[in-house]
C-alpha positions in Angstrom: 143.2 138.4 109.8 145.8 140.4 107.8 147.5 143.1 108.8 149.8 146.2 106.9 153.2 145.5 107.7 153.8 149.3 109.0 151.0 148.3 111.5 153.4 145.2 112.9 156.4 148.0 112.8 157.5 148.5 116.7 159.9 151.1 117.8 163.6 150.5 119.5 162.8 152.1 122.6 159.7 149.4 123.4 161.4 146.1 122.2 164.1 146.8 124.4 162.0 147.4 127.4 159.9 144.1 126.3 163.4 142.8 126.3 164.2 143.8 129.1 160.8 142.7 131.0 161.5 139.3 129.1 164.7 138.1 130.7 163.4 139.4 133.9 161.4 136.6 133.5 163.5 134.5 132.6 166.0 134.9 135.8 163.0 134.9 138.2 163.1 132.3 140.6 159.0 132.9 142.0 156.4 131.8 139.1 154.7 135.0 140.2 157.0 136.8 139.6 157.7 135.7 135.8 153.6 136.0 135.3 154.0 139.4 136.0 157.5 140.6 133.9 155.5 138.7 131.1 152.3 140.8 131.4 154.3 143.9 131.6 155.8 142.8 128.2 152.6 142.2 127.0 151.3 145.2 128.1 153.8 147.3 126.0 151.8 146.3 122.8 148.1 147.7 123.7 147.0 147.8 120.1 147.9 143.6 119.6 144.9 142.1 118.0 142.8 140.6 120.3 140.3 137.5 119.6 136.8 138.4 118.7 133.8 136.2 118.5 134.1 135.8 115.0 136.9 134.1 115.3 135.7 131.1 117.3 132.3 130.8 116.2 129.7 128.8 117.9 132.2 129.6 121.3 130.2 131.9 122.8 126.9 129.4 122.3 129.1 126.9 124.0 130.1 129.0 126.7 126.5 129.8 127.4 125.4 126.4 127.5 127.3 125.3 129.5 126.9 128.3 132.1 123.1 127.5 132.2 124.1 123.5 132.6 125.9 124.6 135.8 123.2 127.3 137.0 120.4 124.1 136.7 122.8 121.6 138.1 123.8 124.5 141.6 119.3 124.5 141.4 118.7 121.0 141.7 121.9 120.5 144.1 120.3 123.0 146.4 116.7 121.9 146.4 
């Protein structure tokens, strides 16, 4: 997937608070704790691409395979 550079652009004001929630993470102690300051940096960027179907085809077939392999497996277990 390509993207316009201008698109990619980010302003001052949120790299410094991804920054910010970064080495937060970084000096935490609790694992926790760092998911979390690294979410909130995540967070700041709500228009990141995100994966689609199309980029991992046959995935979703997989997925769904193997959710009907467990839902026959939890039958038989329970017969």
């Amino acid at each position: 997937m390509t993207r316009r550079i201008d698109a990619l652009d980010v302003r001052l004001p949120v790299v410094e608070a991804e920054a910010c929630f970064l080495a937060a993470a970084a000096r935490a102690t609790d694992p926790k704790d760092q998911l979390v300051y690294r979410l909130d940096a995540k967070l700041l960027h709500p228009t990141a691409p995100l994966s689609k179907d199309d980029d991992y085809p046959g995935f979703a077939e997989w997925v769904a395979a193997r959710e009907a392999d467990n839902r026959r497996a939890r039958k038989e277990t329970n017969r």
